[in-house]
PAKOL-134823 format. One record per atom (N, C-alpha, C): residue in three letters; x, y, z. Coordinates in steps of 0.2 Angstrom, whole numbers, plus 5000, padded with zeros to 4 digits. Each point is the difference from the previous one (the first is absolute). Layout:
ALAXYZ/...
// end
This chain:
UNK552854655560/UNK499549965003/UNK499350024997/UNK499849954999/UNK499150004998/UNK499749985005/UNK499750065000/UNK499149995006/UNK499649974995/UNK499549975006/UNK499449964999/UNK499450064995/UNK499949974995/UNK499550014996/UNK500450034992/UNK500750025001/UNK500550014995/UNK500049984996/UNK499750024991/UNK500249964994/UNK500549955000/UNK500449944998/UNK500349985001/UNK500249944994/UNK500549974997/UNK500149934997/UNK500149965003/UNK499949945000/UNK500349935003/UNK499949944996/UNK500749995002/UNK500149934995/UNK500049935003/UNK499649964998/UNK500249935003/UNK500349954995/UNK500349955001/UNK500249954996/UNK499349935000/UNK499650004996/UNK499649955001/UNK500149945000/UNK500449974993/UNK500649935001/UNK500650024996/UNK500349945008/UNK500650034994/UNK500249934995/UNK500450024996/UNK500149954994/UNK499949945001/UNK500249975005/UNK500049925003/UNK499449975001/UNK499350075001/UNK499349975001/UNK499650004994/UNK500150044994/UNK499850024994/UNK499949944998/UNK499749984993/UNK499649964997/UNK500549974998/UNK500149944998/UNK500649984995/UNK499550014992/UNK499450024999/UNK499950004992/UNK500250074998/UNK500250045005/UNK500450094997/UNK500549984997/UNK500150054994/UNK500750004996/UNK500750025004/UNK500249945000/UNK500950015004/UNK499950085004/UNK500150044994/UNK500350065000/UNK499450045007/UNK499549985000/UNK499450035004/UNK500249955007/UNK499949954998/UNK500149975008/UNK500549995005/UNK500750034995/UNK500750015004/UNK499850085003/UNK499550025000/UNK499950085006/UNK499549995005/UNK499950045005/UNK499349995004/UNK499550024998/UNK499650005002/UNK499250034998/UNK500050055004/UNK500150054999/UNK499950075006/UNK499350054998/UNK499950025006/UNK499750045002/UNK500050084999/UNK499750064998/UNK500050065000/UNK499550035004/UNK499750045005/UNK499450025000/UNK500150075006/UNK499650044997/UNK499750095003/UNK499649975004/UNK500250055006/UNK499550005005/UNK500150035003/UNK499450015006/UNK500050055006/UNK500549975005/UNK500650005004/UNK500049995004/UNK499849985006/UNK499949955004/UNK499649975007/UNK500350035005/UNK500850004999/UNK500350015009/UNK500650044998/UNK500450045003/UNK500650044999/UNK500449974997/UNK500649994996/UNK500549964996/UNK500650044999/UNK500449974999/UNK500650024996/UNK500149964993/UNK500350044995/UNK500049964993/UNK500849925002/UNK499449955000/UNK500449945000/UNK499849965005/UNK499350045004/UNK499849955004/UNK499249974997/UNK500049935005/UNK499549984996/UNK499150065003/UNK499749994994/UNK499550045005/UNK499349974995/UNK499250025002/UNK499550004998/UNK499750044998/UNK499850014991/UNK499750084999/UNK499249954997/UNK499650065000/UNK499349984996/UNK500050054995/UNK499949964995/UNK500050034993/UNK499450054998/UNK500050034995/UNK499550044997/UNK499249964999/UNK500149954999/UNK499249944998/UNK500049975009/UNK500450025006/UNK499849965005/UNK500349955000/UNK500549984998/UNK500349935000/UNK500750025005/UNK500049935005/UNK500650015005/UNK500549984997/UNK500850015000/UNK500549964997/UNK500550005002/UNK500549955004/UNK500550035005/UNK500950004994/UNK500550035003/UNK500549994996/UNK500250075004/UNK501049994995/UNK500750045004/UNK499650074994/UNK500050035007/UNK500050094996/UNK500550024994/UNK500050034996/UNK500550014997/UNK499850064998/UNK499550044997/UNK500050084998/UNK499550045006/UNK500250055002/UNK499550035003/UNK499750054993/UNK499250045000/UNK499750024998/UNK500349984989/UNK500149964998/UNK500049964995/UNK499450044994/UNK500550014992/UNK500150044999/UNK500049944994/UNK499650054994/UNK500349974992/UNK500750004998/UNK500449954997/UNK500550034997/UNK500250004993/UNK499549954998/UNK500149984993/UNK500150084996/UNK500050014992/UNK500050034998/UNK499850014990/UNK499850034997/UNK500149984993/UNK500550024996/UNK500550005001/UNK500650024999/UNK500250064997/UNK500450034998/UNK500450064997/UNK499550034997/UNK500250075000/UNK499050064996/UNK500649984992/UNK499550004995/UNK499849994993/UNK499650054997/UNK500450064999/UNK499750044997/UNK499350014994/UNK500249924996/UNK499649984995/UNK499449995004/UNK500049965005/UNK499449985005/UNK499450065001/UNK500450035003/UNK499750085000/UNK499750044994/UNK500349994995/UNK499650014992/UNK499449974998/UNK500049935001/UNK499749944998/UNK499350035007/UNK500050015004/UNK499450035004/UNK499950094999/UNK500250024998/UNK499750074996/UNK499749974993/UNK500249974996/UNK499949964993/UNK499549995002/UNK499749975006/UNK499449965002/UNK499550055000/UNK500250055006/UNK499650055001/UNK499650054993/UNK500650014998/UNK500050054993/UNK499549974996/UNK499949924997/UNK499549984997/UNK499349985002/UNK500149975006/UNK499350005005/UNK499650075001/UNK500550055001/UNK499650085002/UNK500050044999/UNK500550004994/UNK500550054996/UNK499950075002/UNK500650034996/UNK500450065004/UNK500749975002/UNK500250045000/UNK500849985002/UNK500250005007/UNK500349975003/UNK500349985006/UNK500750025002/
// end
């Protein structure tokens, strides 16, 4: 359960494919246009019910809860040791001395 003012995600479906433009490429307007958006929470919730939050710039935005306190997941993939060299190599020339 999410109280009122909880970080939160919410997703809406904005159109679904049937109301899309027919000038989008097949492959774009066989999906819906959806929605992503962070925000504060308005009212107590469960993930899956619809609710309204207000976002960081003030904007309201309503949609079905899906994360509570909502989280980076991306990532840059696997450590690369060379990576790690290539910024000492940086360091070492710009400031020199060894690292």
């Amino acid at each position: 359960m999410a109280k009122k003012g909880d970080w939160v995600q919410i997703h809406t479906v904005v159109l679904p494919p049937e109301e899309r433009s027919s000038a989008l490429p097949e492959d774009t307007k066989a999906n819906p246009l959806e929605m992503w958006v962070k925000g504060y929470l308005q009212q107590d919730a469960e993930i899956g019910d619809e609710a309204e939050v207000i976002t960081r710039t003030g904007r309201r935005a309503r949609g079905e809860v899906v994360k509570v306190n909502p989280y980076f997941e991306h990532n840059f993939g696997f450590f690369i040791p060379e990576v790690l060299e290539i910024g000492n190599t940086v360091r070492k020339i710009t400031f020199g001395g060894e690292y």
